[in-house]
C-alpha positions, 0 to 999 in steps of 0.5 A: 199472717194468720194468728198461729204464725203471727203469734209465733213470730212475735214471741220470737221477735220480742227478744230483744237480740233476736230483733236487732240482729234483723236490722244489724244483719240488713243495715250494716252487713252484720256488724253489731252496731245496735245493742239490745241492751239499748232497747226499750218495748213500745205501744206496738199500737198503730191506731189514727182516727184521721185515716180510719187505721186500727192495726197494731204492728208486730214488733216496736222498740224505742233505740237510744245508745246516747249517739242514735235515738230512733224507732225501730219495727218489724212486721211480719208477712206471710205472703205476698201482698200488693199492699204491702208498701203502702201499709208499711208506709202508713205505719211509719207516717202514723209513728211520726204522727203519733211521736210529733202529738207527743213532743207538742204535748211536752212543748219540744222543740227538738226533732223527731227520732227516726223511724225504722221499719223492717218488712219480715217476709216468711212465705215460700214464693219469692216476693214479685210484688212492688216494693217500692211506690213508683211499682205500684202507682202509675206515674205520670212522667209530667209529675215524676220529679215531684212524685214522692217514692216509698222503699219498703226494707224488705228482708225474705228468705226465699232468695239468694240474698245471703245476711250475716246474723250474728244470733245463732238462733236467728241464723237457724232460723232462717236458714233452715226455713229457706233450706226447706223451701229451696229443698237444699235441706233434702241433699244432705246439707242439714248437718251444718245446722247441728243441734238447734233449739226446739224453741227455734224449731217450732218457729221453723214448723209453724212456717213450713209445716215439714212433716218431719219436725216431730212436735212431741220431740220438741215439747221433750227436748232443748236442742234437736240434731237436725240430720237426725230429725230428717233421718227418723223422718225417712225411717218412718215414711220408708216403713209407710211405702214399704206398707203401701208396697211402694218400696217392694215395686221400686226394689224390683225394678217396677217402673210403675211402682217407681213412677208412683213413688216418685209422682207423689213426693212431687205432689208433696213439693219435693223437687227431682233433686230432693227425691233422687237424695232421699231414694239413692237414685240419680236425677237423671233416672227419675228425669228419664222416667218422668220424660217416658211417662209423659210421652206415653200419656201424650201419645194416648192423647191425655195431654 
């Protein structure tokens, strides 16, 4: 993750009910079996001089309810990395690591906690990447019963995989995040989120970057209605194509103009569906003359 979005997200992730709704929502379907009041922070300091590692994860906290006492971390990605599994793997080994020095220092005799780790993927693309050892090293079937495979517990929001969270914040979150990413959020949907806080919306602008989401509005404001953010938004980008005689073109019925239009809002991210929400117009329409304009530029042999 770069510094701005790790920085963001571990501000976020600190509070201590944000977290373990994360591993309540993954773990236990959404059932409020961990307790943030069972929290405590811990060295988020994953340093081993054995295997020259120097890395601090994201986010640690010590669990103890007087029925389970284990470690539980959260680290964030922003893309997807290949090497994502390993280093969760040595993040959890060196916690054991780090926890068995300690028990030997106290002469303890009793096992060591469990360690949970949780990988956040934040990114747009969907995770393609091995999220289990055996995806990612060539196994030897002479040596498959013997080959020791890792899992990464992986949470994304793109995707389908649907989480119950209990935190409201945490649920706007990600669901707004994946809602822009899919462009569900252009169809008219948004209005289910209703009044978000601005502190959760930052977090959503860090990660998307949607021109719409108004810093200025989220240093002046608690709570933003969400449908009006994206309303002020297309005001305001109407009254720029309007300008640009954009908007002129398409009410006159310039095919051309029209094309323009609809070709930038492509090279913008927006999908076919998202721009037939936002101009009024059918998907079919915008199919037609996309399908017309490729045709034309095929027969001139520019493709």
């Amino acid at each position: 993750m770069n510094k701005s979005k790790d920085k963001i997200m571990k501000e976020f992730l600190e509070n201590n009910a944000y977290f373990v709704d994360f591993f309540n929502a993954y773990f236990f379907g959404g059932e409020k079996v961990l307790k943030p009041e069972n929290c405590m922070e811990l060295d988020s300091e994953m340093n081993d001089s054995n295997m020259d590692l120097e890395k601090h994860v994201d986010v640690i906290r010590k669990y103890n309810d007087g029925n389970l006492y284990s470690a539980f971390i959260i680290e964030n990605q922003s893309y997807v990395d290949a090497s994502m599994v390993v280093r969760a793997a040595v993040y959890e080994f060196v916690a054991y690591e780090r926890m068995l020095k300690k028990s030997k220092k106290n002469k303890a005799k009793e096992k060591l906690p469990m360690v949970n780790i949780l990988v956040f993927y934040t990114g747009e693309r969907p995770w393609n990447a091995a999220y289990k050892l055996s995806q990612l090293v060539e196994v030897d079937e002479r040596f498959e019963s013997y080959f020791h495979d890792y899992k990464m517990n992986l949470i994304e929001i793109t995707g389908n995989t649907s989480y119950n969270f209990n935190e409201e914040d945490v649920y706007n979150l990600f669901y707004i995040c994946r809602s822009i990413y899919d462009q569900s959020i252009y169809e008219g949907t948004s209005n289910h989120f209703g009044l978000v806080k601005s502190s959760v919306l930052k977090v959503v602008k860090t990660l998307t970057d949607v021109e719409w989401l108004d810093l200025e509005e989220l240093e002046e404001k608690e709570d933003i209605e969400m449908c009006e953010a994206e309303k002020r938004w297309l005001e305001v980008k109407s009254k720029e194509w309007e300008a640009e005689g954009i908007r002129k073109g398409i009410e006159q019925g310039s095919e051309k103009k029209e094309l323009e239009m609809y070709q930038k809002m492509m090279d913008k991210g927006f999908g076919i569906k998202a721009i037939a929400f936002i101009f009024s117009v059918s998907v079919e329409l915008i199919k037609k003359l996309l399908m017309k304009a490729w045709k034309m530029h095929y027969k001139m042999g520019e493709i």
